[in-house]
Each structure stands twice: as C-alpha cells, then as structure tokens.
C-alpha positions in Angstrom: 166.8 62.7 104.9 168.5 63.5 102.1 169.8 67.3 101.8 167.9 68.2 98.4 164.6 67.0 100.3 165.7 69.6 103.5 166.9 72.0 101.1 162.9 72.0 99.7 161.3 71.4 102.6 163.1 74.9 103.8 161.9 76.7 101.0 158.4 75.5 100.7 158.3 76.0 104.6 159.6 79.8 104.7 156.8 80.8 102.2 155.0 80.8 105.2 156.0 84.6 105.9 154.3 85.5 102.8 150.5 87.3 103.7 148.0 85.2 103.7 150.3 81.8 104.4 149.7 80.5 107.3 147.9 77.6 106.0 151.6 76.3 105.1 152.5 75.7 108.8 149.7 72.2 108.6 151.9 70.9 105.5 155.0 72.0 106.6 155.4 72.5 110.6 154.9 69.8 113.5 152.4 70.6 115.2 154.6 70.7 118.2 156.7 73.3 116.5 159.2 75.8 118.5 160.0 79.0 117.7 162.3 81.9 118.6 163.6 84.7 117.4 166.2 87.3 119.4 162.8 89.9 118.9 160.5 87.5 120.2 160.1 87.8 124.1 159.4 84.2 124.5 159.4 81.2 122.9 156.5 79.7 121.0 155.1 76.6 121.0 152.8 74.9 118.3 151.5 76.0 115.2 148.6 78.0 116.6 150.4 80.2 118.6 153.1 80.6 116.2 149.8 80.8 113.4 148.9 84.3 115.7 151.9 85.6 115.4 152.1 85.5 111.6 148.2 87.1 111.1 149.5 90.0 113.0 152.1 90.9 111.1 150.5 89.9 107.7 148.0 92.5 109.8 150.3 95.2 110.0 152.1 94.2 106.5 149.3 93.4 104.5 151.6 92.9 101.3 154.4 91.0 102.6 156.3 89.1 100.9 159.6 86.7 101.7 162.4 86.6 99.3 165.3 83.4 99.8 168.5 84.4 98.6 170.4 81.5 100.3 170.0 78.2 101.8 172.6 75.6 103.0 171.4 72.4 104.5 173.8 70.5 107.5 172.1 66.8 108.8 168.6 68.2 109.5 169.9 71.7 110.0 168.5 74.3 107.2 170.0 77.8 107.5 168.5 80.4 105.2 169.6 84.1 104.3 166.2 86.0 103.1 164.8 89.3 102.5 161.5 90.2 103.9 159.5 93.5 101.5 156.1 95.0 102.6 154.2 98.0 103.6 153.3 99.0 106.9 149.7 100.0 106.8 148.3 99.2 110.3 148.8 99.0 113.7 151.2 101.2 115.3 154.8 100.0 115.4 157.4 100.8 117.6 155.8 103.8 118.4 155.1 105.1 114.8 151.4 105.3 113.1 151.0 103.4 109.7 151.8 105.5 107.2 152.3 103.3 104.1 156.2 103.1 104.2 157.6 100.5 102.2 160.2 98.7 104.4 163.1 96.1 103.0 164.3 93.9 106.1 167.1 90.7 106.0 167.3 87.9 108.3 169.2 84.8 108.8 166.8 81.7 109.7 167.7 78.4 110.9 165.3 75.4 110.7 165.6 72.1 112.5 163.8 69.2 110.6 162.4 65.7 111.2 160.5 63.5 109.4 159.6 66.1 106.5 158.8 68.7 108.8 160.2 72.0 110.1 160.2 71.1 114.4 162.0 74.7 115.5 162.5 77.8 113.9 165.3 80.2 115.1 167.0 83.1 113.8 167.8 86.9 114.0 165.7 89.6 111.8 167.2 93.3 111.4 165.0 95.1 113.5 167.2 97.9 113.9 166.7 98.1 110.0 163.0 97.9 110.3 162.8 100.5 113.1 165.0 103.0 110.8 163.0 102.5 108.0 159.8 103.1 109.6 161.4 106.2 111.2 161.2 105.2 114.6 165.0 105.9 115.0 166.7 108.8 113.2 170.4 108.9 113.1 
C-alpha cells in the first residue's frame, strides 16, 4: 500500500473521535480491530466494543471534536499527533460533576493497517492534562 493511501486512510479513520462518528469504524476499521491505549484498562477487541467506548465519551463530550496536526506513515505504520477540543457536560469524570468546562487534550496515535483498513489502534492521550483542566487535580 502505498503511503499517500495510509496517509488518508489515517485521516479519514481518526475522524472517528469526532461526536456522532462511530459509523466510520464499518468503512474504516476491521472488524476484528484492537485497541489500546495506556488509559484504557484493557484491551479492546472489535468494532463494537471499541463502538461503546466512543458513545460514552461523545456522552460525556457531546461536542467533541478531533483536530490532526501531524501524520507520518512507515510500511503500514500511521503515527498521528492530534488535538482533541470539547465540553464536558455529563457524567461525572474523575470525580468531578459536569460543569460545562471546555477542555483542550493532545495525543500521539499510532495505527496499524491492512488491506485499506485500520486493524489496531495504540497510543497515549494527556490525561494528566484532561484531569487539570477539569479540575480534578490542582497544583
């Protein structure tokens, strides 16, 4: 595959963080699809439980949005630098009440892909970030 095509596929794929997505994961996951994250307390398998995952937060972040600053593409290796904006205005969150706060969160994302789909999704968000901006944490 040629890097231009994973480069897109990437892109088109991460849009999937944006509220009200989840439809993407069909055109862009494999249905077998892994994912993990150092926040994550296991790994998941498959679009539907992955699917879950994403309603929840487009739950608690209602307007979220994805922003991808960067993307470099290695064999079938797509690593992506983004920005993640919304407001937190349900459920409780690291023991802090929706309140409406606006929170601004990065992350670094790296997508394994095969045969014009993403087939695992690993990476590191700033939760630390998140959890300060919420005012869980005050330093």
């Amino acid at each position: 595959m040629e890097n231009i095509e994973s480069k897109e596929i990437a892109k088109n794929y991460m849009e999937i963080w944006n509220a009200g997505n989840d439809f993407l994961l069909d055109m862009w996951a494999d249905n077998e699809l892994n994912v993990e994250y150092t926040h994550f307390p296991k790994r998941l398998v498959g679009i539907d439980e992955y699917r879950r995952v994403l309603k929840q937060t487009y739950h608690s972040f209602p307007d979220i949005r994805i922003s991808v600053h960067e993307v470099d593409v290695y064999d079938n290796k797509a690593i992506l630098k983004w920005t993640y904006t919304g407001t937190h205005q349900k459920d409780t969150l690291f023991g802090v009440d929706p309140a409406g706060k606006k929170v601004n969160v990065s992350g670094l994302t790296i997508l394994d892909i095969s045969g014009g789909k993403v087939i695992r999704e690993y990476g590191i968000v700033d939760n630390l970030s998140l959890i300060m901006q919420l005012g869980a944490l005050k330093v």
